[in-house]
C-alpha positions as CSV (number, residue, x, y, z in Angstrom):
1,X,-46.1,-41.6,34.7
2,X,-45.4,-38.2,33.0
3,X,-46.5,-35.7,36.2
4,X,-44.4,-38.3,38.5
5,X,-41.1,-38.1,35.7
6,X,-41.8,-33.6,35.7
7,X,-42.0,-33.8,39.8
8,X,-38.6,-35.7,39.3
9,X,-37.2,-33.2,37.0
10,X,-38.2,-30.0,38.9
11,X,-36.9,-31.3,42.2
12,X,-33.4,-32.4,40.4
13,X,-33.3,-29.4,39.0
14,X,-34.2,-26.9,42.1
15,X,-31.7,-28.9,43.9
16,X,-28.5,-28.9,41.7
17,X,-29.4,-25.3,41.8
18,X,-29.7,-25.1,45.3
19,X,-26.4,-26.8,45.4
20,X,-24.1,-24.1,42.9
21,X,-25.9,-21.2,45.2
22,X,-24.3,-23.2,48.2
23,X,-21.1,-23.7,46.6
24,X,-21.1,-20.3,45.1
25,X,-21.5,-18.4,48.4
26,X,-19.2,-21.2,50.1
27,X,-16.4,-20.2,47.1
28,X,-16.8,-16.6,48.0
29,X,-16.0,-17.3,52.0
30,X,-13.0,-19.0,51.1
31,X,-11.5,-16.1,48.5
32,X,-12.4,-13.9,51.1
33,X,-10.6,-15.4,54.4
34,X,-8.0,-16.6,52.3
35,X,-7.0,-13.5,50.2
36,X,-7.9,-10.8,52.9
37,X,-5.5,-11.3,56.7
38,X,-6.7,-8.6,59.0
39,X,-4.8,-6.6,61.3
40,X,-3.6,-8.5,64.4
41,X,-4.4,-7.3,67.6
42,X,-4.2,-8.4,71.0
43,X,-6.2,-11.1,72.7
44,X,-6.9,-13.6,75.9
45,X,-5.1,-17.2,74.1
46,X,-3.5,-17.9,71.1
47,X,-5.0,-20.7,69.4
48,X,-3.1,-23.6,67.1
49,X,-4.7,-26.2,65.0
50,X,-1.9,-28.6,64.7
51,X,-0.5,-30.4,61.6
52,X,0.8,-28.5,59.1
53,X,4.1,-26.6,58.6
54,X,4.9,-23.6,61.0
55,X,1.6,-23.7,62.8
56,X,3.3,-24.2,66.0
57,X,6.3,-21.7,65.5
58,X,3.7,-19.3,64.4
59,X,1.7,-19.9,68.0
60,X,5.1,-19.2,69.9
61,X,6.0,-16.5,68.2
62,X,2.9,-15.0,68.9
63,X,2.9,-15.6,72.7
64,X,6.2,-13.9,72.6
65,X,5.6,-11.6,71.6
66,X,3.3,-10.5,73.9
67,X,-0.2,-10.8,71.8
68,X,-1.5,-13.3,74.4
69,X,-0.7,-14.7,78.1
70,X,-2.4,-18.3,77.4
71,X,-1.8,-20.4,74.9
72,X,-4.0,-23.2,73.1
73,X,-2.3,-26.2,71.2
74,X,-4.5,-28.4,69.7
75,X,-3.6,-31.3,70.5
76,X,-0.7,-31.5,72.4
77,X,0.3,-32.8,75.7
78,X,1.3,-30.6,78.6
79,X,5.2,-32.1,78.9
80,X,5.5,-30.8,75.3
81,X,4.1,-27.3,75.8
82,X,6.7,-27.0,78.6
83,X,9.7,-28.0,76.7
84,X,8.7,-25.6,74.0
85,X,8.2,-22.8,76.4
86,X,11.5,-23.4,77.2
87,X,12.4,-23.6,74.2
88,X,11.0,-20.8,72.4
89,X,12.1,-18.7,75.7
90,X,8.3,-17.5,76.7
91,X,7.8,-15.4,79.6
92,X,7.0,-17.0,82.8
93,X,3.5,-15.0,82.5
94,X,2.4,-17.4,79.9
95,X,0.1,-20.3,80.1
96,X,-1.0,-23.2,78.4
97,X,-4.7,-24.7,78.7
98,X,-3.6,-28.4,77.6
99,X,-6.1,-30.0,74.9
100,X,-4.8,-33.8,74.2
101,X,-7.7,-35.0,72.4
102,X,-8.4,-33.8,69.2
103,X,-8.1,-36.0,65.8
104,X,-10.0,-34.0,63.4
105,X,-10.5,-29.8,62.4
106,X,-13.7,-30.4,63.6
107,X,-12.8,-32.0,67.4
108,X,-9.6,-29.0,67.3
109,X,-12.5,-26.5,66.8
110,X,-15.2,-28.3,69.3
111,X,-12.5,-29.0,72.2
112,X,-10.5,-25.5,71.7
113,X,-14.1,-23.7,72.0
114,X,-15.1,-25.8,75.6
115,X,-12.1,-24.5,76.7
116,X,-12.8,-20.8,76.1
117,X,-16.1,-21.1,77.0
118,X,-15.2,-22.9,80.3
119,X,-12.2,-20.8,81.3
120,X,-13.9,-17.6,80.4
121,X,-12.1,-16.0,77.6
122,X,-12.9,-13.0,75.8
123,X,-10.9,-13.1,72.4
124,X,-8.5,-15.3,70.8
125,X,-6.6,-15.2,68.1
126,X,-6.6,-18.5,65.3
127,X,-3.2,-20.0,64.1
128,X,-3.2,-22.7,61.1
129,X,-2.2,-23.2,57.6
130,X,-3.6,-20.5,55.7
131,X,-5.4,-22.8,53.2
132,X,-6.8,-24.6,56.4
133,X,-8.0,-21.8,57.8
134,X,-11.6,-20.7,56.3
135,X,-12.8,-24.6,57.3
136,X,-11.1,-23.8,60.8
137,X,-12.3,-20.7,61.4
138,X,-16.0,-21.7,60.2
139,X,-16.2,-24.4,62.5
140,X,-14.6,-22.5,65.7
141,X,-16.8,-19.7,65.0
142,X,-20.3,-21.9,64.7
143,X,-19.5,-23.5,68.1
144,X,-18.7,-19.9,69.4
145,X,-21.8,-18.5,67.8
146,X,-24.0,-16.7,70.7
147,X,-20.7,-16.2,72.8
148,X,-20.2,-12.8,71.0
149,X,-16.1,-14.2,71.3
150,X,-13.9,-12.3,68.3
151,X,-11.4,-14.6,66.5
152,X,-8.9,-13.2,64.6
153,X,-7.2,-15.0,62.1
154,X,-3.2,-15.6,61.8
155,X,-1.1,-17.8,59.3
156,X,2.4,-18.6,59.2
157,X,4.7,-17.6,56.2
158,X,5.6,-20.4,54.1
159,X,8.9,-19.9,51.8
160,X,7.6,-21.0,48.7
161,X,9.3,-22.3,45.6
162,X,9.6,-20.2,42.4
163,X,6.9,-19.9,40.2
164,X,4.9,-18.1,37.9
165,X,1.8,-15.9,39.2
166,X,-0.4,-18.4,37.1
167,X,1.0,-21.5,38.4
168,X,1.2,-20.1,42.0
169,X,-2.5,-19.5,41.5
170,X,-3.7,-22.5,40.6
171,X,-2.0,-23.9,42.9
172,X,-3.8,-21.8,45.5
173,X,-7.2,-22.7,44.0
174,X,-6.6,-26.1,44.0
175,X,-6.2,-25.7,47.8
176,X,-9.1,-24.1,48.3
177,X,-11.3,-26.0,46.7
178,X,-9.9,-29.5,48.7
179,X,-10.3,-27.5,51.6
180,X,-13.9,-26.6,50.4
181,X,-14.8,-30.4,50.1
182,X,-13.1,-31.3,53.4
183,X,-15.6,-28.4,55.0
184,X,-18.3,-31.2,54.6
185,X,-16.8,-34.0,56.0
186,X,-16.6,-31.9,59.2
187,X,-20.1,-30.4,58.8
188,X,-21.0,-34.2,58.9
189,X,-19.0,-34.3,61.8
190,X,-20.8,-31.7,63.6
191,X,-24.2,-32.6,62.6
192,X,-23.5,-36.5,64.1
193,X,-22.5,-34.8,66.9
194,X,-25.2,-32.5,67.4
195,X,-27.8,-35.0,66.9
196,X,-26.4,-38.0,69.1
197,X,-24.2,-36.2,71.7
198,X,-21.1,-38.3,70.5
199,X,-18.3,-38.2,67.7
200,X,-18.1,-40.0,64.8
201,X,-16.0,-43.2,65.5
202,X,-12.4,-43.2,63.7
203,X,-13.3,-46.6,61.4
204,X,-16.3,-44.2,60.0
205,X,-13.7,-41.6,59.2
206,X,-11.2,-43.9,57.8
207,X,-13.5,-46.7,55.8
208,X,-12.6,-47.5,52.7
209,X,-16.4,-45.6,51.6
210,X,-15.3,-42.6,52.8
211,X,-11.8,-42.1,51.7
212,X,-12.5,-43.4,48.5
213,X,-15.4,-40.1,48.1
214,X,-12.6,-38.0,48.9
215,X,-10.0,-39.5,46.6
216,X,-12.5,-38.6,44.1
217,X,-13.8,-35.4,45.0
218,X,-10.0,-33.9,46.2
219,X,-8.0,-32.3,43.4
220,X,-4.5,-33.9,43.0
């Protein structure tokens, strides 16, 4: 009873430090996409992960200015892309390679990467939130992996309210580390779909199990 309650012991305790060496490393990815932007250059597409503020505006901007001729709006219907080319008065050299199906980060990253593949691209340049972005650009460069494809990395500028340094701070941290939960709900994600060829259903992604592990885990 006592060798079988040391086994127990030494593997609980070889994996909860297995676990803060994962974390650890995982903490130092994040501080280091998130606190160090590197110099833009120019590329085949622009890429957009929709949902959050200025994501979009950020992708246009980019195309007009000249740092791409495709564009890559994850999801978003054709009809729309058009409107906002007029919109955002692109050139008539730019292009859109339409991507309507996405739901998650992980289905942006695995849908946005078919299409480089398929269409042949050589460099793209990344547009989300810039807390969003380390989980993003994990999970477009894993499915890229072997394609020897850069991704360079591009947030919008958020007006932010008035704060202290400290406050502002925490604040940031506190994103992160949701973010840095979130990473493993999509590295479930991938691993489903690695294993079975299919996605993970919505009603798995939305049960009560699962968002009530996240409520928990997710800093308020």
């Amino acid at each position: 009873m006592k060798s079988v309650l040391k086994r127990f012991i030494f593997l609980l305790r070889n994996f909860l430090f297995f676990l803060f060496c994962i974390t650890f490393l995982q903490a130092i990815y994040y501080h280091y996409i998130y606190y160090l932007p590197q110099p833009l250059e120019q590329a085949d597409a622009v890429v957009v992960f929709y949902g959050g503020k200025g994501r979009a505006a950020k992708g246009y901007e980019l195309l007009n200015l000249g740092y791409a001729k495709f564009g890559i709006f994850s999801p978003a219907k054709e009809e729309k892309l058009y409107k906002e080319k007029n919109r955002y008065e692109l050139g008539a050299d730019v292009s859109f390679l339409v991507e309507t199906k996405a739901r998650t980060t992980y289905e942006n990253a695995l849908y946005t990467s078919n299409i480089i593949t398929s269409t042949g691209l050589s460099s793209v340049i990344l547009v989300t939130s810039r807390s969003h972005m380390p989980r993003s650009y994990f999970l477009l460069k894993c499915l890229l992996i072997g394609k020897n494809i850069p991704i360079q990395r591009v947030w919008p500028a958020v007006k932010q309210k008035p704060m202290q340094a400290r406050a502002r701070f925490m604040r940031n941290e506190k994103a992160l580390l949701n973010e840095m939960t979130q990473l493993w709900g999509s590295l479930i994600e991938l691993g489903y779909h690695k294993l079975t060829g299919k996605l993970l259903d919505r009603s798995f992604r939305s049960s009560k199990i699962i968002r009530r592990m996240e409520d928990t885990i997710r800093l308020k």
